[in-house]
C-alpha positions, -999 to 999 in steps of 0.1 A, spaced: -698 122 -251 -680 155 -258 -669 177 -229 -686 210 -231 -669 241 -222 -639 232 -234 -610 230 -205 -599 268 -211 -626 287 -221 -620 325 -230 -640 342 -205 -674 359 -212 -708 374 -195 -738 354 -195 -750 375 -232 -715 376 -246 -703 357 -279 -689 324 -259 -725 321 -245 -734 324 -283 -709 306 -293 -723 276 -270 -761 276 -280 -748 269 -321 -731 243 -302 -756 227 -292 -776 227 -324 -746 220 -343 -736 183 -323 -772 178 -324 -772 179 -286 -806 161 -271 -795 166 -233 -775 190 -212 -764 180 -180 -755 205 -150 -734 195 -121 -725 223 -97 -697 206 -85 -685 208 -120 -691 248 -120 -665 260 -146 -649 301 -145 -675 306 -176 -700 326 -165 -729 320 -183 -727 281 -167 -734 294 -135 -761 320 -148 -776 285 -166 -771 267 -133 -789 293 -116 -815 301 -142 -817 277 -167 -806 283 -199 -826 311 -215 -837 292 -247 -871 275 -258 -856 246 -265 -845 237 -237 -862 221 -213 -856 216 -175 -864 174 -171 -847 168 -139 -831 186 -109 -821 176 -70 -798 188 -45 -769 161 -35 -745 165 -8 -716 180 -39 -744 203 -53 -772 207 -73 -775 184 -105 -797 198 -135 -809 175 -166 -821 192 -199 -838 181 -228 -826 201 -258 -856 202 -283 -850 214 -318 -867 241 -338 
C-alpha cells in the first residue's frame, strides 16, 4: 500500500494541477479503493474538499462512511472507465 499524497506535497486548490495530478494517480496504480481519515487531513487542499465532498469523479464511489471519536472515516470504491 502506497501512501497517497506524498509527505510534502506542493500546495494546490481543489481544481489545480496536484488535484489533477492525483486523479491519473489513481488510474495509473490501478487504485480500487480510496480511503479518507480526517484525522489524517493533510495541508493539500483538495483532501479536505474530497473529505467534505467526495471526490468529484464518476468513478468513484462513496462505499462506507462513520464518525469516530478522531474524525470522520470515508471508504471509496474506485471504478474504472
Amino acid at each position: 500500500m502506497r501512501e497517497w499524497p506524498p509527505a510534502d506535497p506542493p500546495h494546490t486548490d481543489s481544481g489545480g494541477e496536484l488535484f489533477r495530478l492525483a486523479l491519473k494517480y489513481i488510474e495509473k496504480k490501478k487504485v480500487d479503493f480510496i480511503v479518507f481519515r480526517e484525522a489524517w487531513l493533510s495541508t493539500v487542499p483538495y483532501i479536505k474538499d474530497w473529505l467534505d465532498n467526495g471526490i468529484p469523479d464518476r468513478r468513484a464511489q462513496l462505499i462506507y462512511s462513520t464518525d469516530t471519536q478522531r474524525g470522520r472515516i470515508l471508504i471509496y470504491k474506485w471504478n474504472p472507465a
